[in-house]
C-alpha positions, 0 to 999 in steps of 0.5 A: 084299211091300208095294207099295213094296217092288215099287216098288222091286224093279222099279225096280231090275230097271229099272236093270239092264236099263238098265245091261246094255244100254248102249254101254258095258256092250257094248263092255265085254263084246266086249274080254272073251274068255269073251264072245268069239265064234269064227267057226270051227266045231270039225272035230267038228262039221263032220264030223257035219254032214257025216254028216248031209248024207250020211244026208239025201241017201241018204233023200231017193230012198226014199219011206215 
């Protein structure tokens, strides 16, 4: 690859990152549901959580 070449290619890496963090691209991005966060937690996560709250408190009084 020649030196404009790189010139180029980093100009454009340049002009994505730009364009990806912009207000608009953000807002953008937040009406589109795949990007959408869900704040609840699945039930089967909070049951393993749980399991593993129980397993940490019943070794926490035996000593190695």
């Amino acid at each position: 690859m020649s030196g404009n070449e790189n010139d180029d290619v980093n100009s454009l890496r340049q002009e994505i990152r730009k364009q990806f963090g912009s207000a608009a691209t953000t807002r953008f991005v937040r009406n589109i549901p795949a990007f959408r966060v869900d704040n609840a937690m699945p039930e089967r996560f909070t049951n393993l959580l749980a399991e593993l709250d129980r397993t940490e408190a019943g070794k926490s009084g035996h000593s190695d």
